[in-house]
Backbone as CSV, one residue per row, in Angstrom:
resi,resn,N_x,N_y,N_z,CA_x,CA_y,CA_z,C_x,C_y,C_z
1,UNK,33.316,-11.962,-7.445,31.891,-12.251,-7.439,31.655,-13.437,-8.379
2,UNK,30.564,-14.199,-8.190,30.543,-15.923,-8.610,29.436,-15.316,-9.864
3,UNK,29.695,-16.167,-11.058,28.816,-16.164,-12.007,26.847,-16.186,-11.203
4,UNK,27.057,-17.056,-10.242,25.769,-17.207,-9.551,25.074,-15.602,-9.560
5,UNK,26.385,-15.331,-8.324,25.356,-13.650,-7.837,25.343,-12.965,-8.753
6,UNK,26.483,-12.729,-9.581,25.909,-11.674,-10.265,24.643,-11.860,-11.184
7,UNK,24.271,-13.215,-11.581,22.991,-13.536,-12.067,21.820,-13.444,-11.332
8,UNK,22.184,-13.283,-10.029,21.010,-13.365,-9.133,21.006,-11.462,-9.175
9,UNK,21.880,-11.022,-8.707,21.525,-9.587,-8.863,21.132,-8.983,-9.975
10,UNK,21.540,-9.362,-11.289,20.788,-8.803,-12.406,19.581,-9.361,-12.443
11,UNK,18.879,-10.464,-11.981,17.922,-10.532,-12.298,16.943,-10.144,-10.834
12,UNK,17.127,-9.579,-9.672,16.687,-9.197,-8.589,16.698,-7.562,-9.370
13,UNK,17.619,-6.598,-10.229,17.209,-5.759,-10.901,16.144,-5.368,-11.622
14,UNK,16.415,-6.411,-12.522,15.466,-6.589,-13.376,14.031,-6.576,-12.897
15,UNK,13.731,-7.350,-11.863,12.405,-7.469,-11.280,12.347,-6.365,-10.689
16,UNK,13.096,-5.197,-9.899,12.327,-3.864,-9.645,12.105,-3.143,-11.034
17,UNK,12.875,-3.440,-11.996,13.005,-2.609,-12.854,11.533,-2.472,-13.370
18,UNK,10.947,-3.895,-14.124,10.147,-4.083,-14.780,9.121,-4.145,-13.723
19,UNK,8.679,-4.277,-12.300,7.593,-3.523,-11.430,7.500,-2.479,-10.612
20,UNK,8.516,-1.246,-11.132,8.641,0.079,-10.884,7.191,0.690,-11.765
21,UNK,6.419,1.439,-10.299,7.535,1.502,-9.240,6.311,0.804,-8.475
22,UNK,5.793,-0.352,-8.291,4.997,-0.842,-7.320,6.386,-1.262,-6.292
23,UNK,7.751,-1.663,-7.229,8.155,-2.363,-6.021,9.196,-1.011,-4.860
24,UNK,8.238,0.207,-5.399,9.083,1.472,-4.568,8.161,1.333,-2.680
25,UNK,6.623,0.751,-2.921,6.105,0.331,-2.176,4.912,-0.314,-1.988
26,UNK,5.456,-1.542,-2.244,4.337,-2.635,-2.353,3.368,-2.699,-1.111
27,UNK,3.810,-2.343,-0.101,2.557,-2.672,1.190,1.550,-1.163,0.715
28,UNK,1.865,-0.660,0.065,0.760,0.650,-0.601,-0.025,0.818,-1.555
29,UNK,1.280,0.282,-2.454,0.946,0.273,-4.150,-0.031,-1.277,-4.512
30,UNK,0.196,-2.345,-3.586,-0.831,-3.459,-4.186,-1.756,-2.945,-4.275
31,UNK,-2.767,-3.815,-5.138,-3.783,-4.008,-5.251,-4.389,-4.680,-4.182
32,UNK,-5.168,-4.726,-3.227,-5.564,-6.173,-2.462,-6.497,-5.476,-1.943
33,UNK,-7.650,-5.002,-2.537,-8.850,-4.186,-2.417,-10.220,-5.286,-2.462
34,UNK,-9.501,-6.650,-2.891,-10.992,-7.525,-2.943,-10.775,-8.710,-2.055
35,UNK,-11.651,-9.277,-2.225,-11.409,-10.782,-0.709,-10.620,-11.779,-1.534
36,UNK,-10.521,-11.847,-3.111,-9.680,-13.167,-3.472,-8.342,-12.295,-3.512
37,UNK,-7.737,-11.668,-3.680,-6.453,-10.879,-3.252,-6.095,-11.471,-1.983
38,UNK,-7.234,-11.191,-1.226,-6.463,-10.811,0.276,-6.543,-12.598,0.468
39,UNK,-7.481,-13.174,-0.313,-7.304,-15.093,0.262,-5.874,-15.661,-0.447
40,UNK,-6.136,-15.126,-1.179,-4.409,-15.278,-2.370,-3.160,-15.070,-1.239
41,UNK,-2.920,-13.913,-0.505,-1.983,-13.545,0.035,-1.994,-14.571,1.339
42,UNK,-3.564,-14.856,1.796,-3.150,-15.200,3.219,-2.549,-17.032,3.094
43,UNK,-3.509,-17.694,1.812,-3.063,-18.654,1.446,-1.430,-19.086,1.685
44,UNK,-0.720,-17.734,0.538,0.436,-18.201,0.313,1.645,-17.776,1.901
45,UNK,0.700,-16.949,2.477,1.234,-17.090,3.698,0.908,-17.915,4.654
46,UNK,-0.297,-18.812,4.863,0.033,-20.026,5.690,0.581,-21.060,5.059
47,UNK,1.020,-21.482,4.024,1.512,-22.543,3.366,2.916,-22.006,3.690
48,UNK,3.745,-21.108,3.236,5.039,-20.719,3.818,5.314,-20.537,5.090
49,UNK,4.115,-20.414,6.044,4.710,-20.786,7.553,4.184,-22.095,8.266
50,UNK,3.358,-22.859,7.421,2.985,-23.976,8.048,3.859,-25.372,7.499
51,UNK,4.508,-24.775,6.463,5.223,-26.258,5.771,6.514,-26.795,6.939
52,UNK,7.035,-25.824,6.947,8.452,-25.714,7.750,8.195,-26.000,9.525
53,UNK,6.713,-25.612,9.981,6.538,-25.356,11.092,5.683,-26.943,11.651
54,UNK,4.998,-26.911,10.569,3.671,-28.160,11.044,3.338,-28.773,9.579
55,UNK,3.911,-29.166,8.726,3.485,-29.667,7.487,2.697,-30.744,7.342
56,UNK,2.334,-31.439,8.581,1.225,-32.298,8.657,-0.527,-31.423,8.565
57,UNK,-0.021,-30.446,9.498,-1.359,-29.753,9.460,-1.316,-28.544,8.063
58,UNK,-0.713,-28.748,6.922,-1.046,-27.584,5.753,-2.428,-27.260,5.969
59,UNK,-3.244,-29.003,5.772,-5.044,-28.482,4.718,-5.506,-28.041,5.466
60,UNK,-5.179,-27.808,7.208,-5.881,-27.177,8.366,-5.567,-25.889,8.623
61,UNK,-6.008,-25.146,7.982,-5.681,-23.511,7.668,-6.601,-22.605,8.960
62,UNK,-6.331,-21.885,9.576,-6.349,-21.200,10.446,-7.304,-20.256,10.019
63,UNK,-8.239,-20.641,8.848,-9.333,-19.679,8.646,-10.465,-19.896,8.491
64,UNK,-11.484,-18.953,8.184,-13.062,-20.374,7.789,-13.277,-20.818,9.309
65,UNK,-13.485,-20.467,10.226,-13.719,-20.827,11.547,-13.008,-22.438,11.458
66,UNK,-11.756,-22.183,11.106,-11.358,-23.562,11.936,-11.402,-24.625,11.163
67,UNK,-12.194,-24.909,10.015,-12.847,-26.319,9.487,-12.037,-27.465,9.146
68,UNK,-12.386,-27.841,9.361,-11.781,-29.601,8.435,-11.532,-29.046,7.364
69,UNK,-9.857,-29.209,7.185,-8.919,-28.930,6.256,-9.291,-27.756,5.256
70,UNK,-9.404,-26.536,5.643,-10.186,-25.420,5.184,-9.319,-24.821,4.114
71,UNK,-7.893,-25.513,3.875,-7.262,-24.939,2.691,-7.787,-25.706,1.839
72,UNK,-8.735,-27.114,1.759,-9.098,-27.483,0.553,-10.164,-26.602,-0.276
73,UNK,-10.712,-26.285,0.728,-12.120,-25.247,0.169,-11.526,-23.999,-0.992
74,UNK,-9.644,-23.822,-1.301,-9.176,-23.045,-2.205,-8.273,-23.902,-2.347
75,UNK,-7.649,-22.670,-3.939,-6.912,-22.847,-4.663,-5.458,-22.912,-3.551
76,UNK,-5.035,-24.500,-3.551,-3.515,-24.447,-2.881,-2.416,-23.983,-3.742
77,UNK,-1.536,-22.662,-3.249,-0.884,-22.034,-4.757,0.768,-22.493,-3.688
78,UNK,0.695,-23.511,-4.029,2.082,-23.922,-3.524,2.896,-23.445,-4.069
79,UNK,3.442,-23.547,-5.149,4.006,-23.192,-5.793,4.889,-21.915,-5.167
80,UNK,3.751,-20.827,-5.552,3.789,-19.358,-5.375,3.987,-19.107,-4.119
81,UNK,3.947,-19.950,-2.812,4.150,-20.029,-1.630,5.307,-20.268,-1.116
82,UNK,6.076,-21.536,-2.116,7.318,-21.599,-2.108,8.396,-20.449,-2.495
83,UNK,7.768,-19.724,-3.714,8.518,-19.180,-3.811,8.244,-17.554,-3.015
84,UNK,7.824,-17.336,-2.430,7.196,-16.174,-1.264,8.055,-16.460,-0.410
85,UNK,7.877,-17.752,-0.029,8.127,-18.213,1.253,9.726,-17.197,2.244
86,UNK,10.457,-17.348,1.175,11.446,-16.208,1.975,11.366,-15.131,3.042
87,UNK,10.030,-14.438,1.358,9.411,-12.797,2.207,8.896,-12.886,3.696
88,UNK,8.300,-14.087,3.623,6.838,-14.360,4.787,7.714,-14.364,5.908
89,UNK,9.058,-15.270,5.675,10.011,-15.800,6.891,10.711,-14.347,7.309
90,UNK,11.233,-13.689,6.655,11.608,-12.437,6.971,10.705,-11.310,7.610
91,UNK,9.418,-11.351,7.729,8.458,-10.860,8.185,7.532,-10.162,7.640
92,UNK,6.903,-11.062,6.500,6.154,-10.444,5.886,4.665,-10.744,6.074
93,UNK,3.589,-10.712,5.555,2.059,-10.311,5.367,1.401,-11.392,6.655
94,UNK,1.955,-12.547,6.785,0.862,-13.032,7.611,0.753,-13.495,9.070
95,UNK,-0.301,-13.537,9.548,-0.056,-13.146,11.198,-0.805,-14.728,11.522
96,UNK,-1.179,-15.378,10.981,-1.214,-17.156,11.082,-2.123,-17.165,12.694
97,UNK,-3.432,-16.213,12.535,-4.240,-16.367,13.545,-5.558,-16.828,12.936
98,UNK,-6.448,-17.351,13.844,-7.407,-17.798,13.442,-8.696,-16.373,13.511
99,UNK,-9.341,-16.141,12.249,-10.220,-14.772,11.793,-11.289,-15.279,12.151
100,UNK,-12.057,-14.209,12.783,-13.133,-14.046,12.981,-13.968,-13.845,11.926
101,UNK,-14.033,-13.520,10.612,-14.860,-12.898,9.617,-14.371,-13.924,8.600
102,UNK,-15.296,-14.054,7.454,-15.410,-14.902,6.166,-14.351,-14.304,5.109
103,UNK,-14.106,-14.906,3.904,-13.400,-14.790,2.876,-13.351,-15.120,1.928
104,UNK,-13.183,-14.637,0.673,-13.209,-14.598,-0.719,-14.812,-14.450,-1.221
105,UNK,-15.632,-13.555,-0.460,-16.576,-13.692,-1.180,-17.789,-14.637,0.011
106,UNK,-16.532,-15.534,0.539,-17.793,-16.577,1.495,-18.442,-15.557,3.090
107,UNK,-19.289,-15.795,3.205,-19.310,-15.646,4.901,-20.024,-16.261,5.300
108,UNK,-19.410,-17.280,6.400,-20.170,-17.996,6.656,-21.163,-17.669,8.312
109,UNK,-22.237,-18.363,8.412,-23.216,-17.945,9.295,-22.915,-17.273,10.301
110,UNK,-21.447,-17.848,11.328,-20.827,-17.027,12.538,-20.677,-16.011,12.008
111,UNK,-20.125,-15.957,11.043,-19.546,-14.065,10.299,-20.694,-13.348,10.738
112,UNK,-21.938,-13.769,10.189,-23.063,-13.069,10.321,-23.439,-12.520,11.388
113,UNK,-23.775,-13.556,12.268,-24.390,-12.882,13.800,-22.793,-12.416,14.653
114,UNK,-21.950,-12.837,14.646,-20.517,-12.037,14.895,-21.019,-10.484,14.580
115,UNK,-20.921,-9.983,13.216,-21.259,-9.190,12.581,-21.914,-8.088,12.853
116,UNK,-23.226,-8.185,13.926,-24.670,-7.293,14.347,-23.699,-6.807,15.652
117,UNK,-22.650,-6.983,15.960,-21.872,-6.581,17.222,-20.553,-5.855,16.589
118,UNK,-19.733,-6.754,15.856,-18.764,-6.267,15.291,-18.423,-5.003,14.305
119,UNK,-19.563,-4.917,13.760,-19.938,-4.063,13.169,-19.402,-2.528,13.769
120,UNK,-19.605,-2.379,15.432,-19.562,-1.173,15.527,-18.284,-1.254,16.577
121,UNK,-17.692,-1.791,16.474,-16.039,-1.807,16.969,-15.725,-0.570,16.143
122,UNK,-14.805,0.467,17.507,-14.977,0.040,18.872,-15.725,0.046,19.953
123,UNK,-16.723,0.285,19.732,-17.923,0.290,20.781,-17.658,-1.008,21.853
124,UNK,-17.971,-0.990,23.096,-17.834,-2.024,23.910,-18.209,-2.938,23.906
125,UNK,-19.785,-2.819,23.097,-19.832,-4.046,23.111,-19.459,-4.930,21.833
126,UNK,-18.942,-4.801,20.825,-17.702,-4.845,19.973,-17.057,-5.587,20.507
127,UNK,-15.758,-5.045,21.592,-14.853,-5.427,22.413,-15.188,-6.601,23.077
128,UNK,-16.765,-6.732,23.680,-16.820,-7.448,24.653,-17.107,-8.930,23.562
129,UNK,-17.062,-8.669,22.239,-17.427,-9.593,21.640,-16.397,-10.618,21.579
130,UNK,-15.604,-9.729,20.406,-13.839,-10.371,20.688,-13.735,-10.946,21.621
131,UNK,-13.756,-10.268,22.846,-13.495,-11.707,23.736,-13.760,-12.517,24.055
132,UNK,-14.976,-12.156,24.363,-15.934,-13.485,24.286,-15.291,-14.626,23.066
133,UNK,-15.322,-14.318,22.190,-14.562,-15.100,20.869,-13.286,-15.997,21.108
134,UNK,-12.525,-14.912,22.652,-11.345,-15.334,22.753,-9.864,-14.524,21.343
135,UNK,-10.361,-13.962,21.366,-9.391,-13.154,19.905,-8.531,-12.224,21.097
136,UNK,-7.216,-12.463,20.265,-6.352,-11.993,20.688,-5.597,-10.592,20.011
137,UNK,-5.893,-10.274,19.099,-5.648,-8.874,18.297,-6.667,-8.216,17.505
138,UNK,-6.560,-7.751,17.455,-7.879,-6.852,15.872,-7.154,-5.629,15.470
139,UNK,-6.874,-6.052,14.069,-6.517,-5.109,13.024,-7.628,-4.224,12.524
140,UNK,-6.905,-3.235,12.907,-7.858,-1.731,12.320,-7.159,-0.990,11.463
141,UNK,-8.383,-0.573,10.317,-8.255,-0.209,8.970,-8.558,0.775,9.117
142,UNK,-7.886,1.944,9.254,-8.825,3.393,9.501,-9.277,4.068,8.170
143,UNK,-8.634,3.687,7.137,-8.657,4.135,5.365,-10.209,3.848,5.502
144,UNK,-10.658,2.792,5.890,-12.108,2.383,5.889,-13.296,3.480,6.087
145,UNK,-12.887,3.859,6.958,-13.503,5.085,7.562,-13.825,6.167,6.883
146,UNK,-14.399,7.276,7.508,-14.915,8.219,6.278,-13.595,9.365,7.194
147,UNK,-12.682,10.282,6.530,-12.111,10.893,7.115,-12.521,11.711,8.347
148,UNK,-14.048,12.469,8.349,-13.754,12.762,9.280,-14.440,12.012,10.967
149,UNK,-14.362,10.283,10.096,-14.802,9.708,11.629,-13.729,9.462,12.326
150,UNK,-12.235,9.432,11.610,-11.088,9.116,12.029,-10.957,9.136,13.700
151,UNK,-10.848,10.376,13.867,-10.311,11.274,14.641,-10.711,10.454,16.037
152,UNK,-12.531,10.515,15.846,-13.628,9.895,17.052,-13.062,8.228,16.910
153,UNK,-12.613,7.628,16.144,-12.152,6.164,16.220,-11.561,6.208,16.666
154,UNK,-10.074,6.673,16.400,-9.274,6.859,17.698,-9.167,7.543,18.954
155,UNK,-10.015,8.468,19.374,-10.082,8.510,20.720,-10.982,7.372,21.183
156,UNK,-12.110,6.872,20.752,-12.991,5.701,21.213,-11.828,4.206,21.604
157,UNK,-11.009,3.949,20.798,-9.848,3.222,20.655,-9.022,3.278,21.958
158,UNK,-8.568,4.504,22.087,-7.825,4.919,23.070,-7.823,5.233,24.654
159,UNK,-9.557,5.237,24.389,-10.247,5.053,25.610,-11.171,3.586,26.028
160,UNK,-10.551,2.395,25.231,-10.838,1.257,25.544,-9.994,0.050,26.162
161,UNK,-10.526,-0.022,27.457,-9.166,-0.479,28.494,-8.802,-1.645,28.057
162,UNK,-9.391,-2.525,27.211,-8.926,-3.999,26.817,-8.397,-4.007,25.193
163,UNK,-7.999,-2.970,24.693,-7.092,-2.503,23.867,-6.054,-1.971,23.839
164,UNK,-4.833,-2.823,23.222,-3.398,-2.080,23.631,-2.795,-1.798,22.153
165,UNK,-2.302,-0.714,21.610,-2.258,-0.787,20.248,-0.424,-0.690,20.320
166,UNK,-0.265,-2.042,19.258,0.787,-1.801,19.129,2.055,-1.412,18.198
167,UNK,0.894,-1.102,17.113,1.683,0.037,15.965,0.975,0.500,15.374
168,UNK,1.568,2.015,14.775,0.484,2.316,13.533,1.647,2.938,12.630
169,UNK,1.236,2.904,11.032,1.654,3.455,10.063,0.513,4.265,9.471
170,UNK,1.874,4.953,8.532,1.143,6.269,7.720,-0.333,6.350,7.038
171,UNK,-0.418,4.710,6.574,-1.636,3.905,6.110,-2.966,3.846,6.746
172,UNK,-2.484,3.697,8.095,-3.764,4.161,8.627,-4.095,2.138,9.527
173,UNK,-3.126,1.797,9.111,-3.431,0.470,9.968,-2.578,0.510,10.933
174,UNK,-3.416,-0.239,11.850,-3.413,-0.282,13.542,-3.445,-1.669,13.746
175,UNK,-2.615,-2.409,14.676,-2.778,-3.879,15.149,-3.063,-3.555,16.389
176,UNK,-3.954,-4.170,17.081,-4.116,-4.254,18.746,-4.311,-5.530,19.347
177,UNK,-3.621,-5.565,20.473,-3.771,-6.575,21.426,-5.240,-6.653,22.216
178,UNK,-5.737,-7.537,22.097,-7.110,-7.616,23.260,-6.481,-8.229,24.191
179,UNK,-7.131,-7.591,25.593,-6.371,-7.727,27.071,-7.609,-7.949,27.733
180,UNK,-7.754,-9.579,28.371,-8.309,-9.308,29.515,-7.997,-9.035,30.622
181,UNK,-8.898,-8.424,31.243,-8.804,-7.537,32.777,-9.945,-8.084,33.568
């Protein structure tokens, strides 16, 4: 074994050691309960899949409805992107689609009237919104929910023909495909 790895493995130790036990399960144990968390994460995940992929288009971030160079409107954490960048490539946090809803705090006007519909997804006309939108998945948060609406979300879910779900974990999140028919 090369002076390298074994430096790399003691110190790949070290780092569970000293964030034990978040790092027993980080997709649980984060924190990412507020909108600059979750802009933090998505940041450093389009910068790690857009450098390698399209590095002309970085400042044109896939969020913020689209805008003229919408990663300027934040903090660019390159840096921290670079060094992510591994996780993201291996398949981690970000799904590099363009959101329907606002962030960090912002929402901007579409969010809003989006919103008076979206709101009650999955209701149809919910559904019929998304598409209209043209959106191709919607992530569902069932933790959101009050436990015992669970149950009625997912049969409402399950009985919506332009929804195809294609995983769920213990967590309670759901990704779905929107299908037109």
């Amino acid at each position: 074994m090369t002076d390298r790895l074994r430096a790399a493995i003691i110190f790949l130790a070290l780092a569970v050691l000293h964030t034990w036990p978040l790092a027993s399960a980080p997709h649980r144990l984060s924190l990412n309960d507020n909108a600059d968390a979750q802009l933090n994460t998505w940041i450093i995940s389009w910068i790690a899949h857009t450098l390698p992929t399209h590095p002309t288009a970085l400042w044109y971030g896939n969020i913020f409805q689209l805008g003229e160079q919408a990663l300027r409107f934040s903090e660019p954490l390159v840096v921290p992107a670079l060094a992510g960048a591994p996780i993201v490539w291996l398949g981690g946090t970000g799904h590099w689609r363009p959101t329907a809803n606002g962030y960090s705090g912002l929402t901007p006007p579409s969010y809003r009237k989006r919103s008076e519909t979206l709101w009650y997804f999955p209701e149809q006309r919910a559904v019929d919104t998304l598409l209209a939108l043209g959106a191709t998945h919607a992530m569902v948060h069932l933790e959101r929910f009050a436990p015992h609406e669970i149950p009625g979300v997912i049969r409402a879910m399950e009985q919506q023909h332009n929804l195809r779900l294609l995983a769920a974990d213990l967590d309670g999140h759901r990704p779905y495909r929107v299908v037109r028919e």
